[in-house]
C-alpha positions as CSV (number, residue, x, y, z in Angstrom):
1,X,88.4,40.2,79.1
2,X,84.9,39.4,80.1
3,X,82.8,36.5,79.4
4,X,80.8,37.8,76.5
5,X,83.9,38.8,75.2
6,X,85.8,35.8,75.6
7,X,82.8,34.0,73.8
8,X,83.1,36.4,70.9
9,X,86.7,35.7,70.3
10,X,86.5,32.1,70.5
11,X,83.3,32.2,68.0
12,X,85.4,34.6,65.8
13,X,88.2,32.0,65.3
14,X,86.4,29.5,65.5
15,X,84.7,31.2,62.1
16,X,88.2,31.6,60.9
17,X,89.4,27.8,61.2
18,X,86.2,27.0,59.2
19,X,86.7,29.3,56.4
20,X,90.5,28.8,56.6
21,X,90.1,24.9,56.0
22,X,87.0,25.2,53.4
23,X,89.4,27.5,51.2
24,X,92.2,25.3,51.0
25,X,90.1,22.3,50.9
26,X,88.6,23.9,47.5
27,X,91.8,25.4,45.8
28,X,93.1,21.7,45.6
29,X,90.1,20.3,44.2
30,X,91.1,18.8,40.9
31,X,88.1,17.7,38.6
32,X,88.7,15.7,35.9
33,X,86.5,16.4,32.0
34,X,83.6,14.3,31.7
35,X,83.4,11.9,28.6
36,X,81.9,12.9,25.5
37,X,78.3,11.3,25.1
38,X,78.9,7.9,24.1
39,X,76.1,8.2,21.1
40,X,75.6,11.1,18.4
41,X,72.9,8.9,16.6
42,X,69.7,10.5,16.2
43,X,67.9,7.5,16.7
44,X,69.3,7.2,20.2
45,X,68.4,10.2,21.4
46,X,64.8,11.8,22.7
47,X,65.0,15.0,20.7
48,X,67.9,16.4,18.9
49,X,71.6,15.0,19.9
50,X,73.6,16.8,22.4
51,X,77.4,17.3,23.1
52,X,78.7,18.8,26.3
53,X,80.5,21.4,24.5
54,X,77.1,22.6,23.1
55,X,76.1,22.3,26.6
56,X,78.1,24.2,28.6
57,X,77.2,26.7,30.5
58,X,73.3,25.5,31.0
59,X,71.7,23.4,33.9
60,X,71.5,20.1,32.9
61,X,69.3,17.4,34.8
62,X,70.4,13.9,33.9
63,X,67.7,10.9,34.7
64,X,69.7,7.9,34.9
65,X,68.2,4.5,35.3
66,X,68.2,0.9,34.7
67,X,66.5,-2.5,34.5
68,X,67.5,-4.9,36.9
């Protein structure tokens, strides 16, 4: 086996180890439901009052902050 070749196999498993351990690092990934939105009060909202059922499937950008 040449050189090049040699390189090429070693790149090629290497490849392999990466995609072996990112697939069986993601298949026992276990994600637990978020909680429902602690407030359905349309006072405490900026625009209309959201649930996450009504949400799903959309991007959603949340801007959380505090004073301290």
């Amino acid at each position: 086996m040449t050189s090049r070749g040699r390189r090429s196999a070693v790149f090629a498993a290497g490849i392999a180890a990466l995609t072996i351990l990112f697939a069986s690092s993601t298949r026992s990934a276990h994600h637990e439901k978020a909680p429902e939105f602690p407030s359905q009060n349309a006072k405490d909202w900026i625009g209309m009052p959201q649930s996450l059922k009504g949400l799903r499937g959309h991007v959603v950008i949340l801007d959380v902050w505090t004073f301290g």
